[in-house]
N, C-alpha and C positions, 0 to 999 in steps of 0.2 A: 513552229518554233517561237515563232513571236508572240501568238495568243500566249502559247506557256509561259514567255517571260514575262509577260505583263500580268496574269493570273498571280503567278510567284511574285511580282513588286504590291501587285492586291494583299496580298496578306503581312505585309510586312507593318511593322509600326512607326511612324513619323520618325521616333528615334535610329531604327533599325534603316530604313531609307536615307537616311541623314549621314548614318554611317558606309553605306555604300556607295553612295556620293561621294564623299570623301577618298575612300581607298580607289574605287574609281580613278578620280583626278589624278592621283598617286600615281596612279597606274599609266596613265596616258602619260605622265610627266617623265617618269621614267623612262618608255619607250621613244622619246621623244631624244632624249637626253643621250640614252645609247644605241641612238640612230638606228632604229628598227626599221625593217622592209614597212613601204609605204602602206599597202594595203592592212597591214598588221595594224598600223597607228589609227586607219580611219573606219578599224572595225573596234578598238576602243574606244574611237570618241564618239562613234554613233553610241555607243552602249553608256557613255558616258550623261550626251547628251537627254538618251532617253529615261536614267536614271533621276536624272534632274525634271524631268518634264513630271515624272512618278511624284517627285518628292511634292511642284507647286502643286500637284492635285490634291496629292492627298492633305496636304498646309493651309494652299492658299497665300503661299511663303515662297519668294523665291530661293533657291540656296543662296546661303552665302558662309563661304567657309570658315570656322571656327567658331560658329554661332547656329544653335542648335534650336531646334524648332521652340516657339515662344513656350508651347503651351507644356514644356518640361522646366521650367522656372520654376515649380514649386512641385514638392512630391506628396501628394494625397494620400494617407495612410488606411484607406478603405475607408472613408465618410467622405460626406459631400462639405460638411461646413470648413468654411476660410481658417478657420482658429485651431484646425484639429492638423494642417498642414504642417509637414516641414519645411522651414527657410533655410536654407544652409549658401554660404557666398562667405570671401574672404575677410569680412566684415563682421557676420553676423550668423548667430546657429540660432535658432527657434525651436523649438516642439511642444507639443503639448501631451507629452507621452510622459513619463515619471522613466520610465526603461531609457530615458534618451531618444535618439534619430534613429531610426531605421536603415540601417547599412546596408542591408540586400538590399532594401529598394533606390539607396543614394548609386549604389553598383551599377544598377539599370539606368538610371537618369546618366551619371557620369562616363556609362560605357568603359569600365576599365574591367579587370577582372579579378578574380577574389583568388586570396591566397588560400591555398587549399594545401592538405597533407601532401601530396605528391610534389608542389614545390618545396616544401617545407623542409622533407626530406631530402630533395633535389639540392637545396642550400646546405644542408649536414654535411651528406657527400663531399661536398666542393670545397667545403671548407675544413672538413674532417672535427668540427666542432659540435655542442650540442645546441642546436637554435636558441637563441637568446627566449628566455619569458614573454616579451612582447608580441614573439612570432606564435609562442606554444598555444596563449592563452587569448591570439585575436585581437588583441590592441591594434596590432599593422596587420591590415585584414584586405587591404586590396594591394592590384599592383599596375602597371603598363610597362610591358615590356620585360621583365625581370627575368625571363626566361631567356633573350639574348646577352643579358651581362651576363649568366652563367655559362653562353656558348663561349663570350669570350673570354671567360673568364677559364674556362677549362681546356682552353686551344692557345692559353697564353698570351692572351691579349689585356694589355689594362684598361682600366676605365678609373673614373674617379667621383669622388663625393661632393653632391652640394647642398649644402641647407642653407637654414638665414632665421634671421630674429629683426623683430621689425620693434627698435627700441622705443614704447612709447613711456617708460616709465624708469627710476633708477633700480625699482628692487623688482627683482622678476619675480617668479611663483613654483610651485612644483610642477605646475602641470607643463611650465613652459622646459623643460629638463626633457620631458620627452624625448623630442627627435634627438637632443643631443645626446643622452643616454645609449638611444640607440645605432646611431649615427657613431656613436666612438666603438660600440663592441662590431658595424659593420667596418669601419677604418682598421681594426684590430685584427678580425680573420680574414680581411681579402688584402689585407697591405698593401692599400691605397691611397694618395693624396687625397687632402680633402680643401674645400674652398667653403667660408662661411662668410655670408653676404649680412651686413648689418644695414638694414635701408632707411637708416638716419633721415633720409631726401624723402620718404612716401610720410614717416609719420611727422617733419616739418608739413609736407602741403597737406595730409589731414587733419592734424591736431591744430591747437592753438596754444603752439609754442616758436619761440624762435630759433632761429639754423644754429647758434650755438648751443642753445640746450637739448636738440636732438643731438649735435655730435659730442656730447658732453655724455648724455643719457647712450649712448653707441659706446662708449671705454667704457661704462659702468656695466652697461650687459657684458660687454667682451671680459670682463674678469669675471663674471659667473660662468661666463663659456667655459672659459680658459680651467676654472676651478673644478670641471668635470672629467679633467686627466687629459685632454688631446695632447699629445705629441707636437713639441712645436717643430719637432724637421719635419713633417710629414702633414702641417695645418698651416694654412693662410686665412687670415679674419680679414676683413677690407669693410670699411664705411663706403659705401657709394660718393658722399659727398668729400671723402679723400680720393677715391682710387679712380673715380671717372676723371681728372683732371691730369692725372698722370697715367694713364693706360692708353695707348690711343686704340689696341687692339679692342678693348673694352666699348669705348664709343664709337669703333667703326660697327661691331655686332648691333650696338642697341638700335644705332641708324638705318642696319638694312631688317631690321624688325618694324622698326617705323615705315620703313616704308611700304611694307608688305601687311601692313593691318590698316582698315579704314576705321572709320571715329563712327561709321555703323557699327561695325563689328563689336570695336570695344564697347559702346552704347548697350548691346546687345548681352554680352559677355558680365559684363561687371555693372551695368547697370547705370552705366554716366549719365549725367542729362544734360540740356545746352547751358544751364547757369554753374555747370563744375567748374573750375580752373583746369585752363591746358597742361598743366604740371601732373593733375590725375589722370589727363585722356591719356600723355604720352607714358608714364610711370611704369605701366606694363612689361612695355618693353626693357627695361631697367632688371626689373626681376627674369626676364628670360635671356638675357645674356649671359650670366653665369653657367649658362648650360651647353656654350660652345667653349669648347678647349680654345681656343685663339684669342679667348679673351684673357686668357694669362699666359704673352708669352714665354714669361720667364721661367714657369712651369714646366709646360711643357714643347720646349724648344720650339715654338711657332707653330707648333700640328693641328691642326685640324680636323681628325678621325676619330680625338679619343673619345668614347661613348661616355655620359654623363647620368650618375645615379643619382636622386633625390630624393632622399626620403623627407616627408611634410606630413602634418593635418592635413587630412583631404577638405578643407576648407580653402587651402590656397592650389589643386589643382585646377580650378579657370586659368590662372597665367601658363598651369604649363600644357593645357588642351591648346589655346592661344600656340603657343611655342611651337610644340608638336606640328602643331598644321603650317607655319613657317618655316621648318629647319628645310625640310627637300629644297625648296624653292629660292635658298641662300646656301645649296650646297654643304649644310649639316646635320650631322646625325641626326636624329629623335632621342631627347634623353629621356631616360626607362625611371620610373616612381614606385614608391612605397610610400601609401598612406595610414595613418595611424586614425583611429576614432577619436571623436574630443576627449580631453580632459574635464571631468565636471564640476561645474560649481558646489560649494558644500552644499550650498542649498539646493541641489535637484538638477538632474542631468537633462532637464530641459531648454538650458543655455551654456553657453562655457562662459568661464570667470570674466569678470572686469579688473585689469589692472588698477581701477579706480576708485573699487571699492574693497576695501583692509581687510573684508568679513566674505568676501566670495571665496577666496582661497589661502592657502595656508603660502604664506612668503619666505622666501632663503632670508631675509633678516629675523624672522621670527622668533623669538624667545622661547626657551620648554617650556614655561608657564602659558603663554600667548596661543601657542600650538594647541594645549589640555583646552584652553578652556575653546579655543573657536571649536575643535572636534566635537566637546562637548555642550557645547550652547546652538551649535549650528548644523555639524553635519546631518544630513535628510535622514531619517532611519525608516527602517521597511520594518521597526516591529511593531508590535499592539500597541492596544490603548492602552491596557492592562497588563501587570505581571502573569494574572490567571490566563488570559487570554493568550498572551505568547506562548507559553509552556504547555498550550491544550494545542493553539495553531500553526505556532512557529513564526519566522520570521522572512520576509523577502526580500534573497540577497538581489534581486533586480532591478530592485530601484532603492538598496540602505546605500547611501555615497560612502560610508566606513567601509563595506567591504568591494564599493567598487576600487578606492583610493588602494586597498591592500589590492589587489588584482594588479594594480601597477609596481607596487613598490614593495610587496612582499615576494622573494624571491623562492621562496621555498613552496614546490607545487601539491607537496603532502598537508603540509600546515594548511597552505589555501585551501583545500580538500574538508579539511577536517573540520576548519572552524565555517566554512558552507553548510555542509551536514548537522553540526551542531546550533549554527542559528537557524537553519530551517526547519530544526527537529521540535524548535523551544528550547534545548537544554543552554542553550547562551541567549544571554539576554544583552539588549541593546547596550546597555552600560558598557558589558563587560567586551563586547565587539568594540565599540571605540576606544578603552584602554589598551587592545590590542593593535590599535593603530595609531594611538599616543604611543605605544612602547617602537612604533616602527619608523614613524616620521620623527619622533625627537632626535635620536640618535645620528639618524641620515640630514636633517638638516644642520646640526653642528658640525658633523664631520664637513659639510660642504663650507660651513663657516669658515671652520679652521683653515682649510683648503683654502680658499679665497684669502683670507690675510696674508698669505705668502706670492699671490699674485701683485707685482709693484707695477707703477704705470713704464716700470724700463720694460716687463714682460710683457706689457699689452704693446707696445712700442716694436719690439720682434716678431711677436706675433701677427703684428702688422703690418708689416715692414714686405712691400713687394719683392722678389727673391727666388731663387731657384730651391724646391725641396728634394730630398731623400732620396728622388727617382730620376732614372736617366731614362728619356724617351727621343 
């Protein structure tokens, strides 16, 4: 019995041991927790123990929880060289692909699972709605856990929403509308509270600005937020550097997250080194607090059970793998994620935009004339060199940013259909592809303009304002 389990841990991958490790500990913690017959605990932790002994072989690594074997740092996309890798961390996306990162394989490194039809469906069901475009078309393409917010979600149980916008600049961009986007059509068919975290405090200690114009640059996003429809009974926005000083529920969570992460782990995790400031080491913990109910208890009357959904870029799931591996061991849930693929730069889906540069992406202050010409002077196009040449070989919607930009924001799945077919066929040519995405983005970003001038700072003020919402729990 034992040659066979050790055979079985032989074929497993650093990654795949690393996970069993994990659930393991889980496991022992639990039977632990509700007092299981003795012998039952110490035939866990022998199997624990030896799962660990499996993983330093095959490493070289001892475990340590939350922090995944070194040599899944970076994802190799079938070549040996450095420069053909993907970088992906909450900081920074890399590739040298034209198609973007490779998601299957981000899947495999990050251990989550991918959204497939049978959830897809699973979500229709429960919500009696038709899947939002993001879900139909692969934008939110992984998930953890999503399958238990629809247990509780179909046995009556609430849960609730969290996202966050890390203000490093006053005018945000399209691509940063994402989660919010989708984040209000999930607040809309599961009719649930939502909390949106502005972490004013991470882009003071990285940037090089001071604590008043991060919390200055924190209201100016919070009216973009705000301008995307959320319901203010049913939405709480909070600055970190307001709401930590008056929540104590807030910084008792972040404290027992502190305590339960060592300055290895996050080293490991995020990448610190010993000349960071301790403002970044402890930061982490800051973002995984919003993911216990008890850190607002005005919400939800002091509880502690409510399950917590998060939809992000899977650039910022390090903090909530981080989280995840914390919550049992502070007596809270696991919150359950949906991660969306990057947003790309005009210029090539081998990095996502910089808020610092005007010409990466298309901005909510943007002008119709501003919008025409950056689509046209900048977006990456996947056609010929040639006129002759496109209309003999066509064009590649895989890597033109015009039709990946429409992929997001053109909502009609026949139109995306047709103008796919017709620039791959040649019969559209590159020109006439980005006019169809000047006709999509001008429209949509004044309507958001308009929308935002009727946001006054009394309504970012309510919006912010700690408070009990729309739900009795």
């Amino acid at each position: 019995m034992a040659d066979s389990l050790n055979c079985d841990l032989k074929s497993l991958s650093p990654l795949q041991l690393f996970e069993r490790v994990t659930e393991q500990g889980e496991k022992v913690r639990a039977l632990k927790a509700g007092k299981a017959p003795k012998d039952e605990i110490d035939a866990a932790v022998r199997m624990l123990l030896s799962l660990k002994l499996s993983y330093k072989t095959a490493t070289g690594q001892d475990y340590r929880a939350g922090l995944p074997p070194k040599d899944l740092v970076l994802i190799n996309n079938g070549t040996t060289k450095e420069e053909d890798e993907d970088l992906v961390d909450p900081w920074n996306v890399q590739t040298s692909n034209a198609k973007g990162v490779d998601y299957d394989k981000l899947i495999v490194r990050f251990g989550s699972s991918k959204i497939d039809t049978d959830l897809i469906n699973r979500i229709e069901r429960a919500t009696g709605q038709k899947p939002h475009h993001f879900l139909r078309r692969g934008i939110f393409f992984s998930h953890r856990d999503m399958d238990q917010i629809l247990d509780a979600y179909e046995n009556k149980k609430s849960f609730y929403l969290y996202t966050g916008r890390g203000p490093s600049s006053q005018a945000m961009h399209v691509g940063h509308l994402i989660p919010f986007m989708f984040t209000k059509w999930l607040q809309e068919v599961f009719d649930v509270p939502l909390v949106i975290q502005l972490t004013d405090d991470e882009k003071y200690l990285w940037k090089d600005m001071t604590v008043e114009k991060a919390y200055e640059y924190a209201k100016e996003n919070a009216k973009d937020i705000i301008a995307c429809g959320f319901d203010i009974n049913k939405t709480f926005i909070f600055s970190d550097l307001d709401y930590l000083g008056a929540s104590p529920g807030f910084y008792k969570n972040i404290v027992k997250v502190q305590k339960h992460v060592t300055f290895n782990q996050v080293k490991g995790i995020f990448g610190f080194t010993d000349s960071d400031c301790i403002g970044k080491i402890s930061f982490p913990a800051i973002q995984a607090a919003p993911s216990f109910s008890s850190s607002f208890p005005q919400i939800f009357n002091a509880k502690e059970n409510i399950q917590c959904l998060i939809p992000c870029a899977i650039d910022q799931d390090p903090y909530f793998r981080m989280t995840r591996d914390v919550a049992p061991r502070i007596g809270q849930p696991k919150p359950a994620l949906l991660h969306s693929v990057f947003f790309p730069a005009l210029q090539g889906a081998q990095t996502k935009m910089s808020a610092s540069d005007p010409n990466s992406s298309i901005f909510l202050t943007d002008t119709p004339k501003q919008i025409k010409t950056k689509i046209n002077k900048h977006a990456f196009s996947g056609g010929r060199d040639t006129v002759e040449e496109h209309r003999k070989y066509g064009g590649n919607c895989d890597v033109d940013v015009s039709f990946m930009y429409l992929t997001f924001f053109l909502e009609d799945d026949d139109r995306l259909e047709q103008l796919k077919q017709a620039y791959t066929s040649g019969e559209l040519l590159t020109g006439e592809l980005k006019k169809v995405l000047i006709e999509t983005m001008q429209p949509l970003v004044a309507a958001h303009q308009e929308r935002r001038k009727q946001v006054t700072d009394e309504v970012v003020k309510q919006f912010m304002t700690p408070r009990k919402l729309a739900f009795e729990f």
